[in-house]
C-alpha positions as YAML, in Angstrom:
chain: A
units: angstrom
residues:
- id: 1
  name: UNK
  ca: [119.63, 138.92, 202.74]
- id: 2
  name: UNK
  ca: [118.79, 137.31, 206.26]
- id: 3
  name: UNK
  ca: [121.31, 137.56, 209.25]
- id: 4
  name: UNK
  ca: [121.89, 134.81, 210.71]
- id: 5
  name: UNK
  ca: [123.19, 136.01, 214.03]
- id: 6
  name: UNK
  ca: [121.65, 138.53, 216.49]
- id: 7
  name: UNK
  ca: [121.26, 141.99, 214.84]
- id: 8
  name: UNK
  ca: [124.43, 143.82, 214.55]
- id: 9
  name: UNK
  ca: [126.64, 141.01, 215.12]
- id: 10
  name: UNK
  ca: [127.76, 141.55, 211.29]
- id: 11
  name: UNK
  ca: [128.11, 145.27, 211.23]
- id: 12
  name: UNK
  ca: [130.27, 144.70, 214.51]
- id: 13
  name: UNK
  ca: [132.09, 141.67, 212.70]
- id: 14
  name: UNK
  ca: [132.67, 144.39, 210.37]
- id: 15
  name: UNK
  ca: [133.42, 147.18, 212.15]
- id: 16
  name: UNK
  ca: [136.61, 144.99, 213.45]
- id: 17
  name: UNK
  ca: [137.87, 144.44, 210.32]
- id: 18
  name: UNK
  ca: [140.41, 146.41, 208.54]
- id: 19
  name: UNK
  ca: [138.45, 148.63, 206.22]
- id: 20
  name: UNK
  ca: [138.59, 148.13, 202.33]
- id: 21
  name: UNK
  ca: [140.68, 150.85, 200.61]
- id: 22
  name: UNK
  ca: [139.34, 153.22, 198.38]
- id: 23
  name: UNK
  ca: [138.95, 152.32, 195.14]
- id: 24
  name: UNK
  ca: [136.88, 149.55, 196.92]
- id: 25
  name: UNK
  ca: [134.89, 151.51, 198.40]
- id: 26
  name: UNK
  ca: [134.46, 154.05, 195.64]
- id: 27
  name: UNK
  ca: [133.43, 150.36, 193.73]
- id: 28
  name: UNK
  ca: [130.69, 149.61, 196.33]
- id: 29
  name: UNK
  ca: [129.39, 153.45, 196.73]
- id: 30
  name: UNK
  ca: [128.86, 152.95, 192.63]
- id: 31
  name: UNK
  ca: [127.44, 149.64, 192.47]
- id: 32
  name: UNK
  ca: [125.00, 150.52, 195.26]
- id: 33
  name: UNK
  ca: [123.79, 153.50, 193.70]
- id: 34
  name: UNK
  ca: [123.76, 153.16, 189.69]
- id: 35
  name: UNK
  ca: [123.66, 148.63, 189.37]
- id: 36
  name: UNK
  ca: [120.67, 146.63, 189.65]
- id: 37
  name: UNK
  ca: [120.79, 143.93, 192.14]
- id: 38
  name: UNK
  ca: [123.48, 145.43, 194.22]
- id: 39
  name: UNK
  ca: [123.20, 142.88, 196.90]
- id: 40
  name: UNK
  ca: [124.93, 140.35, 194.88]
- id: 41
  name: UNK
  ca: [128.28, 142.03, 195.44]
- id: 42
  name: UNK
  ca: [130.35, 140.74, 198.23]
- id: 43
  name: UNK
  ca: [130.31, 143.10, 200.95]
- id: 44
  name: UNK
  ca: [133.14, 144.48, 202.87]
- id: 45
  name: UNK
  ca: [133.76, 141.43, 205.53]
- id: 46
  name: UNK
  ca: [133.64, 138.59, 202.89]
- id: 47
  name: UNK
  ca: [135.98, 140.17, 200.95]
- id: 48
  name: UNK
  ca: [138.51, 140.19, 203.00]
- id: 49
  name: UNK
  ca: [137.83, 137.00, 204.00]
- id: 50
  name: UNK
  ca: [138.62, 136.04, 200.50]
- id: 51
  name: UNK
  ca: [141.64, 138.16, 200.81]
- id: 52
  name: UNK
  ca: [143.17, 136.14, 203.37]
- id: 53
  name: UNK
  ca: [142.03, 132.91, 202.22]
- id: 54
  name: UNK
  ca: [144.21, 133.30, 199.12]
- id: 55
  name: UNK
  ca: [147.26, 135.38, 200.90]
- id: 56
  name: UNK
  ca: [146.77, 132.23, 203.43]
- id: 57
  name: UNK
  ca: [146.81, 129.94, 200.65]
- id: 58
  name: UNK
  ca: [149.81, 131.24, 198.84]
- id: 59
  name: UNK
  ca: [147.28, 131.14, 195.84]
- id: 60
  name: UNK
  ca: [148.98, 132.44, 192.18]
- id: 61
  name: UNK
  ca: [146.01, 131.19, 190.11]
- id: 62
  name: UNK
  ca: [142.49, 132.75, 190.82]
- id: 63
  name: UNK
  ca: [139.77, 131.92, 188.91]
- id: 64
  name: UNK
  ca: [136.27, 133.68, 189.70]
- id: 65
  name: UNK
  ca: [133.00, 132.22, 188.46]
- id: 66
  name: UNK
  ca: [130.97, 135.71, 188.47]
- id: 67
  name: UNK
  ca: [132.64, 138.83, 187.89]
- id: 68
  name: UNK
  ca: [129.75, 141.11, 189.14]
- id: 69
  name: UNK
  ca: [131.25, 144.66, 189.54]
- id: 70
  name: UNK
  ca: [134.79, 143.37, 190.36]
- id: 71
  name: UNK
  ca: [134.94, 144.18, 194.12]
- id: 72
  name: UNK
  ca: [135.51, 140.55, 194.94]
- id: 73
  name: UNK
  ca: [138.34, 140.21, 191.78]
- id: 74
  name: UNK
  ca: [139.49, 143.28, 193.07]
- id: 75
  name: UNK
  ca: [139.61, 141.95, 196.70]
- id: 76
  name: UNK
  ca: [141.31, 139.06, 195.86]
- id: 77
  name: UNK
  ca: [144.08, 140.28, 193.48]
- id: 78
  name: UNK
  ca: [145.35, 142.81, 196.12]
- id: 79
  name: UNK
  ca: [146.55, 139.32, 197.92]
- id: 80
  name: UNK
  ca: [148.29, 137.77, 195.06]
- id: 81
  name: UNK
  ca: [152.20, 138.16, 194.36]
- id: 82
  name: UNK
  ca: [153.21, 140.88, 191.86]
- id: 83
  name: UNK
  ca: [153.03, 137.91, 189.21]
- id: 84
  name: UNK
  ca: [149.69, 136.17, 190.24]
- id: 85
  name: UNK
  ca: [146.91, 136.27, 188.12]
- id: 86
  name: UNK
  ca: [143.11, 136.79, 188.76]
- id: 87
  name: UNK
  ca: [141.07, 135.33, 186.08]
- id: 88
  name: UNK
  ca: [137.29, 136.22, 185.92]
- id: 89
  name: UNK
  ca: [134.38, 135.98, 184.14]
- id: 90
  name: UNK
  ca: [130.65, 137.06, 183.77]
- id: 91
  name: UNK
  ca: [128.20, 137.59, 181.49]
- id: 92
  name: UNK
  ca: [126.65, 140.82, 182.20]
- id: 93
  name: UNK
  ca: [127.85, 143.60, 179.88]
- id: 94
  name: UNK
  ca: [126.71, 146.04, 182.16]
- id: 95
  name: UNK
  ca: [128.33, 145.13, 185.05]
- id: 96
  name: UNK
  ca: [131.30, 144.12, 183.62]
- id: 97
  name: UNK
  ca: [131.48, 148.21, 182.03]
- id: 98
  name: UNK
  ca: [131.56, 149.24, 185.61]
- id: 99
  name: UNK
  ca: [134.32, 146.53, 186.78]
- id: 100
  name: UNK
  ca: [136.83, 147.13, 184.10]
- id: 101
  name: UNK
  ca: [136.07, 151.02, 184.41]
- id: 102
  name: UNK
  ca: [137.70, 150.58, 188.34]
- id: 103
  name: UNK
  ca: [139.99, 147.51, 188.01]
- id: 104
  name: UNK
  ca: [141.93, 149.65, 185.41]
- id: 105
  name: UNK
  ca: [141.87, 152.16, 188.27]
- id: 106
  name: UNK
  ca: [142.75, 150.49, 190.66]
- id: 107
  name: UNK
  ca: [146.40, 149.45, 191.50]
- id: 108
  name: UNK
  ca: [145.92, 145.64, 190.57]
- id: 109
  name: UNK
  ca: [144.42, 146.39, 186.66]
- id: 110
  name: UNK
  ca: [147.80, 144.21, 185.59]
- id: 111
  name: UNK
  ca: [146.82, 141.01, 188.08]
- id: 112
  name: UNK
  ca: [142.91, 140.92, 186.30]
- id: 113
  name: UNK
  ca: [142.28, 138.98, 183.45]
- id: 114
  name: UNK
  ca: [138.36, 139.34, 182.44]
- id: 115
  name: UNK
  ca: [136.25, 137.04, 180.51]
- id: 116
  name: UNK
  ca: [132.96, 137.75, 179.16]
- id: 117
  name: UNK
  ca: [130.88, 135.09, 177.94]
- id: 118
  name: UNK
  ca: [129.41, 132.31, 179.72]
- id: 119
  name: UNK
  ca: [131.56, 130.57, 182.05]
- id: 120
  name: UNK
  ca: [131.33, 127.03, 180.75]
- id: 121
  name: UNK
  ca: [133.03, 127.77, 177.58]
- id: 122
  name: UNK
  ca: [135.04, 130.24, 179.65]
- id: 123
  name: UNK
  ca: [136.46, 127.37, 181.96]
- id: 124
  name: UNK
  ca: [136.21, 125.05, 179.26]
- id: 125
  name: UNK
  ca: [139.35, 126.83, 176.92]
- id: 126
  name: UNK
  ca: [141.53, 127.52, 180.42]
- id: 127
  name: UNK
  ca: [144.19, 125.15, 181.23]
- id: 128
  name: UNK
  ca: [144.73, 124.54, 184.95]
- id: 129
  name: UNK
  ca: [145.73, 124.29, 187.82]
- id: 130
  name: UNK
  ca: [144.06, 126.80, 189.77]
- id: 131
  name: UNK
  ca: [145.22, 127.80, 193.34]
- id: 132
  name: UNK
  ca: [141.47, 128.45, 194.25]
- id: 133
  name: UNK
  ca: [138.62, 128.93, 192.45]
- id: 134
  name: UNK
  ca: [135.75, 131.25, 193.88]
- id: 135
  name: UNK
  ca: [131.94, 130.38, 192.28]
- id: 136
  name: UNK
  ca: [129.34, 133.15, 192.98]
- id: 137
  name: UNK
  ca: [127.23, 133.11, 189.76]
- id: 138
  name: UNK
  ca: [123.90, 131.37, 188.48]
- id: 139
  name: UNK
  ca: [122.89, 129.28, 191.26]
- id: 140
  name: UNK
  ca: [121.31, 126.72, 188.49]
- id: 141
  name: UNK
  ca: [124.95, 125.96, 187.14]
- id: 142
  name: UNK
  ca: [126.43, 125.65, 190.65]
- id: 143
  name: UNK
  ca: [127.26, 122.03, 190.25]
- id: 144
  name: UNK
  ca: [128.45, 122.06, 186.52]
- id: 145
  name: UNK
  ca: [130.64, 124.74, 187.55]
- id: 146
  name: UNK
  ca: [131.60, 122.63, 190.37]
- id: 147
  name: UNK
  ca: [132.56, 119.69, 187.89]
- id: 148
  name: UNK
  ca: [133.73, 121.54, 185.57]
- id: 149
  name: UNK
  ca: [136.74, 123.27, 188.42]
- id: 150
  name: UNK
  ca: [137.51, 119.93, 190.14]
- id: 151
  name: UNK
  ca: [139.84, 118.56, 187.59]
- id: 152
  name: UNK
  ca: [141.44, 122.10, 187.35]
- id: 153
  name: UNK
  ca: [141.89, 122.63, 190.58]
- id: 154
  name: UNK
  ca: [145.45, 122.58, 191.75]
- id: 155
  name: UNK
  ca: [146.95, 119.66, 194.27]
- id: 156
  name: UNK
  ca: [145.88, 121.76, 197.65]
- id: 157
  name: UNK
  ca: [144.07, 124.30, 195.79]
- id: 158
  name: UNK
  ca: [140.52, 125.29, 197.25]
- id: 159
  name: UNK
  ca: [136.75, 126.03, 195.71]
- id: 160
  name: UNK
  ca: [135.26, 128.39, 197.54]
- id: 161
  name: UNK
  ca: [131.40, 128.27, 196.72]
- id: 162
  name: UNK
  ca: [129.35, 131.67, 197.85]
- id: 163
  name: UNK
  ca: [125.21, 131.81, 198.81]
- id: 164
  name: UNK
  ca: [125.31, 128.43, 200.34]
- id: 165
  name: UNK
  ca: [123.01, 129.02, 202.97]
- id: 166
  name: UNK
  ca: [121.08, 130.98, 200.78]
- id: 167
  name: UNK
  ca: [119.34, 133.40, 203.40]
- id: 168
  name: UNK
  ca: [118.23, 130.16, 205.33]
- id: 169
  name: UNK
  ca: [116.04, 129.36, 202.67]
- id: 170
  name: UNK
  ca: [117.61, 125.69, 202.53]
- id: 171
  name: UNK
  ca: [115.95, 125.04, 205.65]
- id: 172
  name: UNK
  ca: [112.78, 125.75, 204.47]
- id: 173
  name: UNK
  ca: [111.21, 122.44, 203.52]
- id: 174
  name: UNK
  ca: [107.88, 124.15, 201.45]
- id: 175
  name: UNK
  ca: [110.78, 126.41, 199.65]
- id: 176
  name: UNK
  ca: [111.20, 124.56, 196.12]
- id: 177
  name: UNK
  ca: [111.80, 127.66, 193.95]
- id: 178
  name: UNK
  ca: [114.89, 126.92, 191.74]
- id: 179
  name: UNK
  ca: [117.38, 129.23, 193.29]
- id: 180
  name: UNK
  ca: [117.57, 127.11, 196.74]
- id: 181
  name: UNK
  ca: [116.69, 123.44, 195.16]
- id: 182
  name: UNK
  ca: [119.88, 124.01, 193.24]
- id: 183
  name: UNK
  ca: [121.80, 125.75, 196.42]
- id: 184
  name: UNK
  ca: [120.34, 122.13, 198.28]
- id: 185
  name: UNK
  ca: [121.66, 120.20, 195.45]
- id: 186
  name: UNK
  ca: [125.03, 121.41, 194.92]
- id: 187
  name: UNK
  ca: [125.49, 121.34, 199.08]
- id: 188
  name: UNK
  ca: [124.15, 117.31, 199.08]
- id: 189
  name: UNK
  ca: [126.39, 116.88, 195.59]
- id: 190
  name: UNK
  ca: [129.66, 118.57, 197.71]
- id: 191
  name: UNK
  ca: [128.78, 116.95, 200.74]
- id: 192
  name: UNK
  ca: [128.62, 113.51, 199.75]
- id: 193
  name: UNK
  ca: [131.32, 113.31, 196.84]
- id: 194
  name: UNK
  ca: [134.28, 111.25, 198.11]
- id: 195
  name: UNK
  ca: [136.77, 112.79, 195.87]
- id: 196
  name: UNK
  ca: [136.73, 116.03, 198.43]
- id: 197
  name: UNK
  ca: [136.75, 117.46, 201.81]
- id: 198
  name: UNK
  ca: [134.23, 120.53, 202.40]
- id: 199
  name: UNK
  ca: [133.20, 122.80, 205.28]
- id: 200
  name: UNK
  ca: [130.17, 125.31, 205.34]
- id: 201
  name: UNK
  ca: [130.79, 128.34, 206.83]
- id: 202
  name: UNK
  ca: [128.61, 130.91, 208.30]
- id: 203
  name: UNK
  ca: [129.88, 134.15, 206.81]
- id: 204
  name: UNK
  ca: [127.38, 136.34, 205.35]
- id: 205
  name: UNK
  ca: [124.87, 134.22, 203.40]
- id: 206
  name: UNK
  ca: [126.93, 131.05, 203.69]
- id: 207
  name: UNK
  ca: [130.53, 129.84, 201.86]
- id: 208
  name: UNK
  ca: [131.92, 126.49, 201.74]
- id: 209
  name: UNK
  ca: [135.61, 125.71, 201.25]
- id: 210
  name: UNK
  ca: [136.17, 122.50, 199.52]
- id: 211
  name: UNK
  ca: [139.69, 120.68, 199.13]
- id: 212
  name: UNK
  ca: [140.49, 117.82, 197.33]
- id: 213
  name: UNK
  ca: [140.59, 114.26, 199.59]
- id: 214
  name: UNK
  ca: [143.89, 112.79, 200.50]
...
């Protein structure tokens, strides 16, 4: 994944940050070693940053688009009240082994409600609202998952959309693989539809935080 600041700016950002506990970090030390593609888990700085956006929030409903290994459920639930629910969903058997092998370790197993399956059908058979809603799955699906949220989402609840800046790639003009066309379609679809409010935010490889207009 491409920095976009000046090396070590992120390991600094980082090193400022309240450390993740350890079943977190026994999570990461595990998914970097034993899970293929262990860049697509959230690293240490974004997931706090999801931390406080739903402690900020005052978020009760979580949904997550993309379970991966759990760190970023995990992350996420340790911010809810005692009663607050994470809800999330993937489709990799694998890595779904390892994240209900540590969320039921973990001190928040009661707060995480996993779904495995694909997560159109998944979001399709939930009833809303949803405080916030965090996407970080098949880039392809960004915008159904997108449409498929927005009515779900709660009055001054929040999408927050991962990998929008895709390593810079959606600058490059000669770059029409289909991971970044759909990262440059789902940013143009978010950016121009009225019914919402969005800001793109440089942390890590890109996350926007969209709110509904009004």
């Amino acid at each position: 994944m491409r920095s976009f600041f000046e090396e070590g700016i992120e390991q600094y950002a980082s090193a400022h940050t309240t450390p993740p506990p350890p079943w977190l970090q026994a999570l990461a030390a595990e998914t970097q070693a034993d899970v293929a593609a262990p860049q697509m888990m959230v690293g240490a700085l974004e997931a706090r940053f999801l931390e406080m956006l739903v402690w900020a929030s005052g978020a009760r409903r979580v949904l997550e688009i993309g379970t991966f290994t759990g760190y970023s459920a995990l992350a996420m639930a340790a911010a809810l009240p005692a009663d607050g629910t994470v809800i999330t969903c993937d489709l990799d058997p694998v890595a779904l082994a390892v994240a209900r092998r540590h969320i039921a370790g973990s001190p928040y197993a009661d707060r995480i409600d996993i779904r495995e399956g694909p997560a159109l059908d998944t979001i399709a058979v939930l009833d809303g609202p949803f405080d916030l809603v965090f996407v970080d799955a098949d880039k392809p699906n960004y915008v159904n998952y997108y449409e498929a949220v927005l009515p779900k989402l709660a009055e001054r609840g929040l999408i927050v959309a991962d990998n929008t800046l895709w390593s810079g790639q959606v600058l490059d003009e000669g770059d029409d693989s289909e991971g970044t066309v759909a990262i440059r379609t789902f940013n143009d679809h978010v950016r121009n539809d009225a019914r919402v409010v969005c800001v793109q935010l440089t942390v890590r490889d890109g996350v926007t935080l969209v709110r509904r207009a009004g």
